[in-house]
C-alpha positions, 0 to 999 in steps of 0.5 A, a space after each residue: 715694322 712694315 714693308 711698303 716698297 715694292 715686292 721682291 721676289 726671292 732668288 732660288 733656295 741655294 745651299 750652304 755649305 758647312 765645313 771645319 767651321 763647325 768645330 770652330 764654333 763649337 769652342 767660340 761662343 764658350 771661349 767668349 763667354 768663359 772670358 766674360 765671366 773672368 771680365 766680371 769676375 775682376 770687376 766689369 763696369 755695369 756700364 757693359 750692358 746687354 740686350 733684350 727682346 722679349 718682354 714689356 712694352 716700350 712706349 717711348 718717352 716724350 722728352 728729347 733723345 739722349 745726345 747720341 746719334 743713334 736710335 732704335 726701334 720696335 721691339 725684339 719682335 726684331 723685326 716685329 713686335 714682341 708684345 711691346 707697345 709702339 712708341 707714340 713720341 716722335 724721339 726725336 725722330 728726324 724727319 722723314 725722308 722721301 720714301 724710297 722703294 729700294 733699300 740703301 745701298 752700299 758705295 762701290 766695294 773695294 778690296 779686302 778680304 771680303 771682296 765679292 761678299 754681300 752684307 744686307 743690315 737691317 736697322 730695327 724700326 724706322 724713325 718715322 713709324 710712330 707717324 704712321 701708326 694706320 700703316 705700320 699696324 697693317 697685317 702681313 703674312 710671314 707664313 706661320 701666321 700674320 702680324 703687323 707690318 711693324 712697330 715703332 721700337 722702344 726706347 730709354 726711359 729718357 727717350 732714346 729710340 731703338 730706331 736711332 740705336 739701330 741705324 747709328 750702329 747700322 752706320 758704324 757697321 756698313 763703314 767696317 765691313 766695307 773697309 774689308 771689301 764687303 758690299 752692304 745694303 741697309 734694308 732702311 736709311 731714314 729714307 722713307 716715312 715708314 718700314 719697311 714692314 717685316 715680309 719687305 726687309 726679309 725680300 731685301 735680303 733675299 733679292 739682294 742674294 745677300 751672304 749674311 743679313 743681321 737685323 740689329 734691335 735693342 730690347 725694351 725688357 724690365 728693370 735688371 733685366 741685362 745683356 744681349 741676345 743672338 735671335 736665331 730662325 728655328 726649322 719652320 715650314 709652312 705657307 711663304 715661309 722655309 726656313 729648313 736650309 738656312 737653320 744651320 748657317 744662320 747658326 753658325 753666324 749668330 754663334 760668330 756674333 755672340 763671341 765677338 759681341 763678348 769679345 769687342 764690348 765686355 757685355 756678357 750675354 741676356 740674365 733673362 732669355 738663353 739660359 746665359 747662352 746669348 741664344 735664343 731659336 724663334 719661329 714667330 718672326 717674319 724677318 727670319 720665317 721669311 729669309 732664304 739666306 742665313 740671316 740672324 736678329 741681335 738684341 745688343 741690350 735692354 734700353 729699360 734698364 738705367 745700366 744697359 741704357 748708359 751703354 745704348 746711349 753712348 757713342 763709344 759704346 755702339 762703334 764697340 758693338 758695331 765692331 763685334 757684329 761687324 766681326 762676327 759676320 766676317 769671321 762667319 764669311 771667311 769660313 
């Protein structure tokens, strides 16, 4: 995906710091995924479907969205593509909205135990990309190296986009946190014909000083491939891009989401990518290689796969995963 808006300039490296917590994570994500197991073992629904992010490329059919409100976007190069290619479908895509250069905020914040605490969501894709092919292909920098500014996302083999996934759940999560008080930006509301690319949506988060960022994605794998995956930033140094001092918070936050993702929706985590840890460290992302606040991506399941994409597709389903997220990132906040 590609940022066009305006640049922003990221706030000076802040620390973070790490207490108890650590002990507590170390019994999270195992505790969770110990009671998936016990979930499956009794005869979980192969309706509980996971994530992917890493392979095949998704081109996104012509028919019509499934009935759902949501969508997604490109591809688990969350934030980039991962070697999925871009949909050239219009998905339904509702149309594009006059482009805005700041992202969406949130209304103002009330009380609640995360009162003072700013949460920037990063919907995958923006539902307008596939009409913008020149622009979203455009190269940007994320320090490693460069890659296209975005992608359009993948979908389910009946045309649901990623980029509907994302922003309905992006949605249902923005409500959440801010009945706890949270502040939230969206990086993206529709608001604008394309992006923003990868280097933007990282600024966002950085301008914003934002406490916690979440990029939400759904994966684009092949069939039997199942289950979501946590996508975390792994120690990168090198051009624009430092990562060094958000590597262990963005840990403890993505182990947070892992647990409670279990926890809110059933799904155990990827059979494909994390060795059954819903984990997985990464270097080539420009949404993560870029941000200077804890920040992780989600992969909340394959939409190539009939299983995992009866769930995407399902209302009921997304405020479910929308709550596990949701309470992840506040768990994480709380400390």
């Amino acid at each position: 995906m590609s940022y066009t808006g305006p640049d922003f300039d990221p706030p000076p490296s802040r620390r973070f710091r790490r207490g108890p917590l650590t002990v507590a994570l170390a019994a999270l994500v195992p505790g969770a995924l110990l009671g998936w197991a016990v979930y499956a073992a009794v005869g979980g629904s192969g309706d509980d479907g996971g994530d992917a992010s890493t392979s095949a490329g998704a081109s996104a059919s012509a028919s019509s969205p499934a009935p759902s409100s949501a969508d997604a976007s490109p591809p688990d190069g969350p934030d980039e593509s991962d070697g999925k290619k871009p949909s050239t479908s219009p998905d339904s895509a509702s149309g594009s909205a006059s482009a805005s250069s700041s992202p969406s905020a949130s209304a103002p914040a009330g009380t609640g135990p995360l009162k003072g605490k700013v949460v920037v969501i990063d919907p995958g894709h923006n539902p307008g990309n596939f009409r913008h092919t020149a622009e979203i292909n455009r190269q940007v920098d994320i320090g490693t190296n460069s890659k296209e500014c975005d992608t359009t996302g993948t979908s389910t083999n009946d045309g649901f986009s990623e980029a509907k996934f994302t922003l309905d759940v992006a949605h249902r999560m923005r409500a959440l946190l801010e009945e706890q008080g949270a502040t939230v930006k969206l990086t993206q509301d529709d608001d604008r014909p394309f992006g923003p690319c990868i280097d933007e949506r990282a600024r966002i988060g950085n301008k914003a000083k934002a406490d916690a960022v979440v990029s939400i994605h759904a994966d684009g794998s092949g069939t039997g491939n199942r289950g979501f995956h946590v996508i975390l930033p792994g120690p990168v140094n090198s051009g624009a891009a430092d990562t060094r001092a958000i590597v262990e918070p963005s840990r403890e936050l993505g182990e947070r989401i892992a647990g409670n993702f279990v926890r809110a929706t059933g799904n155990g985590p990827s059979n494909y990518v994390g060795g059954g840890t819903g984990l997985v460290t990464r270097k080539d992302l420009g949404g993560l290689n870029l941000s200077t606040v804890p920040k992780v991506f989600i992969e909340c399941g394959n939409m190539r796969d009939s299983k995992d994409a009866a769930l995407l597709t399902s209302g009921a389903w997304r405020q479910k995963a929308a709550r596990g997220i949701s309470e992840g990132i506040a768990s994480f906040l709380r400390g």
